[in-house]
C-alpha positions as CSV (number, residue, x, y, z in Angstrom):
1,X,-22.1,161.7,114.1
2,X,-19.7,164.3,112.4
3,X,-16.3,164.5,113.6
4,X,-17.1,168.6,113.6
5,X,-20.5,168.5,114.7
6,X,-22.3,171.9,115.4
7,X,-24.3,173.2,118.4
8,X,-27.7,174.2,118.3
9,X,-27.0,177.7,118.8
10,X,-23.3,179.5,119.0
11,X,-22.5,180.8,122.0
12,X,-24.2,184.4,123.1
13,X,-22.0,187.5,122.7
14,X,-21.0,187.3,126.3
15,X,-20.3,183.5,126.8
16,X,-16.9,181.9,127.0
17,X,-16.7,179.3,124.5
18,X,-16.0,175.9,124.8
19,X,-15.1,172.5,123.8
20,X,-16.1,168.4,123.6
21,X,-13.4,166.5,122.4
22,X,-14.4,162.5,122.2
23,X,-10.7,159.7,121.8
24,X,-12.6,159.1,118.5
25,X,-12.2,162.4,117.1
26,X,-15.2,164.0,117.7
27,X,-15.6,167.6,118.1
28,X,-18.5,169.5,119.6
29,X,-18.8,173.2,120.7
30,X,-20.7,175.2,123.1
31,X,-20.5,177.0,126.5
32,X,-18.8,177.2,129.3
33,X,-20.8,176.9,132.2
34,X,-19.2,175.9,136.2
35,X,-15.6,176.3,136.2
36,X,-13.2,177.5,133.5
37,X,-10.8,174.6,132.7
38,X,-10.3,171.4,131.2
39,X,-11.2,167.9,132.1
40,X,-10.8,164.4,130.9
41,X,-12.7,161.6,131.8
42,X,-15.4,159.1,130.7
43,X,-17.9,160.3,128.4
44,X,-21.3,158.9,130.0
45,X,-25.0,159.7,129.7
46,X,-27.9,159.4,132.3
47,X,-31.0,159.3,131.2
48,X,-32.8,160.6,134.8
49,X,-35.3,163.2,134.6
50,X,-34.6,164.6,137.9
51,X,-32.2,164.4,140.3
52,X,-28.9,166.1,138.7
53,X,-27.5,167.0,142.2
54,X,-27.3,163.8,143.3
55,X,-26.2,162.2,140.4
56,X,-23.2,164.8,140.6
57,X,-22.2,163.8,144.3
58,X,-22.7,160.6,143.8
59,X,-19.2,159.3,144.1
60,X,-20.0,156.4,141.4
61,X,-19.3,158.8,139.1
62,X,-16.1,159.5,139.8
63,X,-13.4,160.0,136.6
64,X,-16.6,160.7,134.5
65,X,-18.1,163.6,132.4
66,X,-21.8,163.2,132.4
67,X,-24.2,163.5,129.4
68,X,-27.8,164.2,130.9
69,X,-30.1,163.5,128.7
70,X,-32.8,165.4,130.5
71,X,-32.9,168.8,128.4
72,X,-32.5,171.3,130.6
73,X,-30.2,171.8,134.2
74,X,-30.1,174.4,137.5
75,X,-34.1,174.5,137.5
76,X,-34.6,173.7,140.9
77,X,-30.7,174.9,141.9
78,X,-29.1,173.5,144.7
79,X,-29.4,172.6,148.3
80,X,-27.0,170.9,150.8
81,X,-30.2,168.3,151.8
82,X,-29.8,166.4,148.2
83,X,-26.2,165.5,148.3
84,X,-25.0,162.6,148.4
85,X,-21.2,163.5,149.4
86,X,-19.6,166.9,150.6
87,X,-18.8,167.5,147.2
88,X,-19.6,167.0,143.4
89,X,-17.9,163.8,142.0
90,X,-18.4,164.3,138.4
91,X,-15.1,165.2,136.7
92,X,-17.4,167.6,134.1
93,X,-21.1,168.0,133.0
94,X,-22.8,168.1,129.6
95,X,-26.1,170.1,129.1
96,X,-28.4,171.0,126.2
97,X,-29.1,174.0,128.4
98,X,-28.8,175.7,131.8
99,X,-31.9,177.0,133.6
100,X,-31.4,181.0,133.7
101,X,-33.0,181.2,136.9
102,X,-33.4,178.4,139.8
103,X,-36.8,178.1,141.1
104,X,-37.5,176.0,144.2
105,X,-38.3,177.1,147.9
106,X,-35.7,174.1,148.5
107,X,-32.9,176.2,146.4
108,X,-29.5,177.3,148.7
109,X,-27.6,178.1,146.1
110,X,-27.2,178.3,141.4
111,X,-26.0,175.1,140.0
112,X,-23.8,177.4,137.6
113,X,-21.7,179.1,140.6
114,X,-21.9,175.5,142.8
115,X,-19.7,173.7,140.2
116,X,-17.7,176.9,139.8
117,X,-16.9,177.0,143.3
118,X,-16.2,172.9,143.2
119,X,-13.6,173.1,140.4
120,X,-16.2,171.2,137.8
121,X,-16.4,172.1,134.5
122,X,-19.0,172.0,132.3
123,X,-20.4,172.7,128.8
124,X,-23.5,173.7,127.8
125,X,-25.7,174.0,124.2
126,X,-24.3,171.0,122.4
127,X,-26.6,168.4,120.9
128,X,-27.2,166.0,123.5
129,X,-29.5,163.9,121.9
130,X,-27.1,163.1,119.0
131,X,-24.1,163.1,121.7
132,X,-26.1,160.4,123.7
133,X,-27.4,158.3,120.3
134,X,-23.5,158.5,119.8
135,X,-22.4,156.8,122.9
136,X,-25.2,154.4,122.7
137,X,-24.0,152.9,119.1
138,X,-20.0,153.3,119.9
139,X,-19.9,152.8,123.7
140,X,-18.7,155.1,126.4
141,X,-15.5,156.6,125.3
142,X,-12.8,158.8,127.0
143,X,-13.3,162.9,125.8
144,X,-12.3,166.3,127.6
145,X,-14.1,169.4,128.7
146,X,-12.0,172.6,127.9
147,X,-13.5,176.4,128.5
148,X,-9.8,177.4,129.0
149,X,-8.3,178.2,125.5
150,X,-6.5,174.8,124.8
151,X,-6.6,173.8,121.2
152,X,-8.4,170.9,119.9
153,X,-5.3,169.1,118.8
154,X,-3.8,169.0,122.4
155,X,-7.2,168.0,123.7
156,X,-7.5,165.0,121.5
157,X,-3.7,163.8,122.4
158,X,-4.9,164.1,125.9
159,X,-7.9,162.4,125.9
160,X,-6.2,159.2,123.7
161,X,-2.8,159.2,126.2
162,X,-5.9,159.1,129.6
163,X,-6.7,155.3,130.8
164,X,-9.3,153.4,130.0
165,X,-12.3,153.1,132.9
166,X,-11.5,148.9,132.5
167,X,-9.0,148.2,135.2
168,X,-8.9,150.9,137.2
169,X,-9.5,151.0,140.5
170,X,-10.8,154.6,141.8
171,X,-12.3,153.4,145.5
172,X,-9.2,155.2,147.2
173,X,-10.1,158.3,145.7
174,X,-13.6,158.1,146.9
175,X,-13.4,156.3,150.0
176,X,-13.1,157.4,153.9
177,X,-9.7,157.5,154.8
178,X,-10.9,157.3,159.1
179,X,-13.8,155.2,160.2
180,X,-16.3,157.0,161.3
181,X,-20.5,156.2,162.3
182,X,-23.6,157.4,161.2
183,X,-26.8,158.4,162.8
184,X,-28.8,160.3,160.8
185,X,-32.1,158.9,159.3
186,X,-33.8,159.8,155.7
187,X,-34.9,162.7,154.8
188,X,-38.4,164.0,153.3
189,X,-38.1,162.0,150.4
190,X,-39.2,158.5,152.2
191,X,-41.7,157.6,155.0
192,X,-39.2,157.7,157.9
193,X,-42.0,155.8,160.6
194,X,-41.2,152.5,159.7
195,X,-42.9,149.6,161.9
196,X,-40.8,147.1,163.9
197,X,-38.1,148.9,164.5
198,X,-35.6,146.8,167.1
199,X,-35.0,148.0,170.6
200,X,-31.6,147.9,170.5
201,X,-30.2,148.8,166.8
202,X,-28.6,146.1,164.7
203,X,-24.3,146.9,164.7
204,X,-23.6,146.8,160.5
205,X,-20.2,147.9,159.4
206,X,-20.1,149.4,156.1
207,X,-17.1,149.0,153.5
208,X,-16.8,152.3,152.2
209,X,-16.1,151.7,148.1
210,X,-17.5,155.1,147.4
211,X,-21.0,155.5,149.3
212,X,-23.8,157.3,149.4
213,X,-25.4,159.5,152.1
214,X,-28.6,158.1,151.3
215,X,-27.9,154.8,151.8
216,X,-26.6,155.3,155.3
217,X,-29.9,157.0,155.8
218,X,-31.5,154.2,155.0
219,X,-29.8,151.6,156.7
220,X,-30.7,154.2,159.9
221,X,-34.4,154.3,159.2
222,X,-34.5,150.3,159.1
223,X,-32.9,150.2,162.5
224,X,-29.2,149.7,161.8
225,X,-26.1,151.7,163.7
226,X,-23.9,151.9,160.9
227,X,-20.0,152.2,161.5
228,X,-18.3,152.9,158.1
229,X,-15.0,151.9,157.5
230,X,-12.5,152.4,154.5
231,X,-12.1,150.4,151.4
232,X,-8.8,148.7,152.5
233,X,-10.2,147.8,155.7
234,X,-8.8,143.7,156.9
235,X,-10.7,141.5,157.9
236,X,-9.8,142.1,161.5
237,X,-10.9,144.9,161.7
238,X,-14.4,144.4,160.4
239,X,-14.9,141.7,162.8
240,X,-14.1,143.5,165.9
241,X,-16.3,145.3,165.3
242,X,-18.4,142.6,166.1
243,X,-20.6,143.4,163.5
244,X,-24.5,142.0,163.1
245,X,-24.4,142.8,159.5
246,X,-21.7,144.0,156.8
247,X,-22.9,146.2,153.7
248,X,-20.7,146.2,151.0
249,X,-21.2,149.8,149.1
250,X,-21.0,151.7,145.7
251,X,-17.7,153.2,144.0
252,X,-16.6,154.1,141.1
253,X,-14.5,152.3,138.4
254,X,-13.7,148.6,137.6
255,X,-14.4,146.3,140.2
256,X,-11.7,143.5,139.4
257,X,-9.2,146.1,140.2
258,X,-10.2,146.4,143.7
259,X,-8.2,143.4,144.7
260,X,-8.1,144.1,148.4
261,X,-11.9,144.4,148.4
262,X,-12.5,141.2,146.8
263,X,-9.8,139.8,149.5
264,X,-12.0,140.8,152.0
265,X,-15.2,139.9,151.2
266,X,-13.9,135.7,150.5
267,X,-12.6,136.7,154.3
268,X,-16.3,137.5,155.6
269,X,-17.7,134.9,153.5
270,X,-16.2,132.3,155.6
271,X,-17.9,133.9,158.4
272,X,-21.1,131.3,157.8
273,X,-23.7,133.1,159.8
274,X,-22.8,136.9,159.1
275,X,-25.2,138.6,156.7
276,X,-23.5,140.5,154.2
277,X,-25.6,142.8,151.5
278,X,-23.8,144.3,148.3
279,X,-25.0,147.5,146.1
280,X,-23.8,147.9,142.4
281,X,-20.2,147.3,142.4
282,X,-20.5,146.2,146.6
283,X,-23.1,143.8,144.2
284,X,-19.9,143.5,141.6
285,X,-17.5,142.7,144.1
286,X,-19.5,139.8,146.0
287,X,-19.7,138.1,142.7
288,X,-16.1,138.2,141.9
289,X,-15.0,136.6,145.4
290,X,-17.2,133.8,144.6
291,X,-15.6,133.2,141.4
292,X,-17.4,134.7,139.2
293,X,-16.3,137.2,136.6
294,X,-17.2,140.8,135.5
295,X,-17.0,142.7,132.1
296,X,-17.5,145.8,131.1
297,X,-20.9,147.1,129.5
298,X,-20.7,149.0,126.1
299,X,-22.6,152.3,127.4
300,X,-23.6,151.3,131.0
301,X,-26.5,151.7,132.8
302,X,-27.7,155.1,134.4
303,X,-31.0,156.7,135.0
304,X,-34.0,155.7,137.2
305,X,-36.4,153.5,135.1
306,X,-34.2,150.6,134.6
307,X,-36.8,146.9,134.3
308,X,-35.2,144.6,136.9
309,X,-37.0,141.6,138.3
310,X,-37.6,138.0,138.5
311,X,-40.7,135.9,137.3
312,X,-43.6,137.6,138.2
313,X,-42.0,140.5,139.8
314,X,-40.7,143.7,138.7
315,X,-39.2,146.6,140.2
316,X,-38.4,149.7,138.2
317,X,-34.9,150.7,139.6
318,X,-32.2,153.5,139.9
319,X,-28.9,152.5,138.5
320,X,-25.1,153.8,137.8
321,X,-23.3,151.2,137.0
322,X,-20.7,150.6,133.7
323,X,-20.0,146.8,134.8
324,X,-21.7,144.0,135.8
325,X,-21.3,140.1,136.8
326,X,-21.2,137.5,133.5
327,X,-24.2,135.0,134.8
328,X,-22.4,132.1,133.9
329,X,-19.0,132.5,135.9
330,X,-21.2,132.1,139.0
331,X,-20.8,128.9,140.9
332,X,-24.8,127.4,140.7
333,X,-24.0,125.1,143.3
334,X,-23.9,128.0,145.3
335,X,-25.5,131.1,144.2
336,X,-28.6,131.8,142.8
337,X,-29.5,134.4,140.3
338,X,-32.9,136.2,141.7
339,X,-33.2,139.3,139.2
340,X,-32.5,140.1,135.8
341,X,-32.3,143.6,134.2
342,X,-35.2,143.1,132.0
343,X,-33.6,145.4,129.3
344,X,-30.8,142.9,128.3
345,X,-30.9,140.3,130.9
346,X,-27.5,141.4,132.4
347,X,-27.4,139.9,136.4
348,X,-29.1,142.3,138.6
349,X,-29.5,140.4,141.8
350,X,-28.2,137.3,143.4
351,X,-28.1,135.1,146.9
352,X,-25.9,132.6,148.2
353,X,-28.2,129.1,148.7
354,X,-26.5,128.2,152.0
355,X,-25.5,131.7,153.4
356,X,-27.2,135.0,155.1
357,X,-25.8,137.0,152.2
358,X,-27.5,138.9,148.7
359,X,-26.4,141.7,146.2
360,X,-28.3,143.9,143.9
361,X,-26.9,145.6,140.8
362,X,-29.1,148.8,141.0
363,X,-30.0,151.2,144.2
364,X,-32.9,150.9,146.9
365,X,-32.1,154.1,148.4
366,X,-33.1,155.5,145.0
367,X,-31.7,158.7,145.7
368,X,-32.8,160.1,142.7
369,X,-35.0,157.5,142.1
370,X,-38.1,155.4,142.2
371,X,-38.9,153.6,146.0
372,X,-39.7,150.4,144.6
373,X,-36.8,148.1,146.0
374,X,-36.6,150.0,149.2
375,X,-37.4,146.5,150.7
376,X,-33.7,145.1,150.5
377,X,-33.0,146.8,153.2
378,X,-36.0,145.5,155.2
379,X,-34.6,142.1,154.1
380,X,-31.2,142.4,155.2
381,X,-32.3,143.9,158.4
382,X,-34.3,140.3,159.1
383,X,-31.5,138.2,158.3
384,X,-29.8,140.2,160.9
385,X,-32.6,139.6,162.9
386,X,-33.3,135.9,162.2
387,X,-29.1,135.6,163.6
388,X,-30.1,137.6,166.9
């Protein structure tokens, strides 16, 4: 990829110009789009075909500037139902193009003046096929969003002096800061008339790393009272709560740096009985207080038609994640791999032999996403169950 590479088209007569400046010295140009300003983050791509509103709530994506690989933006605008946090996450947004006109009898609102009235920048009519084939060969690498008027030069200084996404740990900016519950089942998107709910709703605290609306809506519709409780919670104050259940949730950056986390969950692993169920780095984190390690991947994995299964059984899965569990560091005495991400066998599920307690790498809730592993949450509802 040229270090000058060109747009497909210059930006119309009336557009406010802008830049994408990679820490390897790439340079791409286009238009502004959202709000005016810079932004440095981590260059990632998604490859969903749907689902952009969610992806830029999702608070996974925190610190990042997102490549979708879906051509075009805004067609379907925006509505307050498909978020997946008060507000957009992303750090900045990278778009072949932006729909001229939203058309949905679902829209509230233009993606174009949502970001600009979030603060996000974005940048539309660069090459995003050659941006994405670009990440995919060199990895995901630090770049900056600018619509503001600051010069290349200073961009690329900036974007080299910003941290690296390995070792960081972003779960305080992302996660609730009071404890809080939630009530409020799925919306349109999923069969809400589940069978078997219980009588009296299982008690599951969730750790908030950085979660998503949609999965307390699911843990809802499966018949769970969900209490939510910040990242740096102790381990007294899960348990007294006196939970049936503790889900271990989503967030954004490296999850060796989140050392209280990992602190917490040896804590509730010495709890024998208490079912405990991970998600992507809630997944991450499990695996590291067992011993094992993590490591970071060279691009990641985000979009919705990610292979993960085990022998004969697949799912076709929703993922954001840009780390994952080495397979080896695990203890096998102990835990057992059950899934693989069939696209290069990287650890997408696992179970303790000997405990009430699982992970998985990618997202049931599939919020954007196929339905296909909804079932986790029926399973960790029956562990709960099977402990009643």
């Amino acid at each position: 990829m040229s270090s000058t590479a060109s747009p497909p088209a210059a930006p119309g007569p009336t557009a406010t110009a802008a830049l994408l400046v990679l820490a390897d010295g790439t340079l791409l140009r286009g238009e502004a789009f959202g709000a005016i300003g810079t932004a440095v983050g981590e260059v990632v791509f998604n490859t969903g075909m749907t689902g952009y509103q969610e992806v830029m709530t999702d608070p996974s994506y925190s610190g990042q500037l997102v490549t979708f690989t879906y051509p075009e933006l805004g067609n379907t605008g925006v509505n307050a139902a498909d978020q997946e946090a008060p507000h957009p996450h992303v750090r900045g947004v990278i778009a072949r193009e932006l729909a001229p006109v939203a058309s949905s009898w679902r829209a509230e609102g233009d993606l174009d003046q949502w970001l600009a009235g979030h603060g996000v920048v974005g940048i539309r009519g660069v090459d995003t096929r050659a941006l994405v084939r670009h990440l995919r060969e060199g990895g995901a690498i630090n770049g900056a969003i600018s619509s503001d008027g600051t010069t290349p030069q200073a961009l690329l200084a900036a974007v080299r002096s910003a941290p690296s996404m390995e070792g960081l740990n972003l779960t305080a900016q992302v996660s609730t800061r009071e404890p809080y519950t939630w009530s409020e089942p799925c919306g349109a998107t999923f069969d809400t008339r589940l069978q078997d709910r219980p009588a009296r709703p299982y008690r599951v605290v969730a750790i908030d790393f950085g979660i998503k609306r949609a999965i307390l809506e699911r843990l809802v519709a499966h018949g769970c009272s969900v209490t939510v409780l910040p990242a740096d919670s102790s381990l007294e104050a899960v348990l007294r709560e006196r939970p049936e259940g503790v889900f271990l949730s989503n967030g954004p950056g490296d999850p060796a740096a989140v050392s209280g986390g990992i602190a917490l969950v040896k804590g509730l692993l010495e709890q024998p009985d208490l079912p405990l169920f991970g998600i992507c780095m809630g997944h991450q984190i499990l695996g590291l207080a067992l011993g094992g390690r993590s490591f970071k991947l060279a691009y990641g994995h985000r979009g919705l038609n990610h292979p993960c299964g085990s022998p004969g059984q697949v799912e076709i899965t929703s993922q954001n994640h840009g780390f994952a569990i080495e397979a080896d560091s695990l203890p096998a005495e102990r835990v057992r791999i059950t899934h693989h991400n069939l696209n290069d066998h990287t650890v997408a599920a696992l179970e303790l032999l000997h405990q009430p307690v699982f992970g998985v790498q990618y997202h049931p809730e599939a919020s954007p996403g196929p339905h296909d592993a909804d079932h986790h949450f029926a399973r960790f509802v029956a562990l709960m169950a099977a402990r009643r």
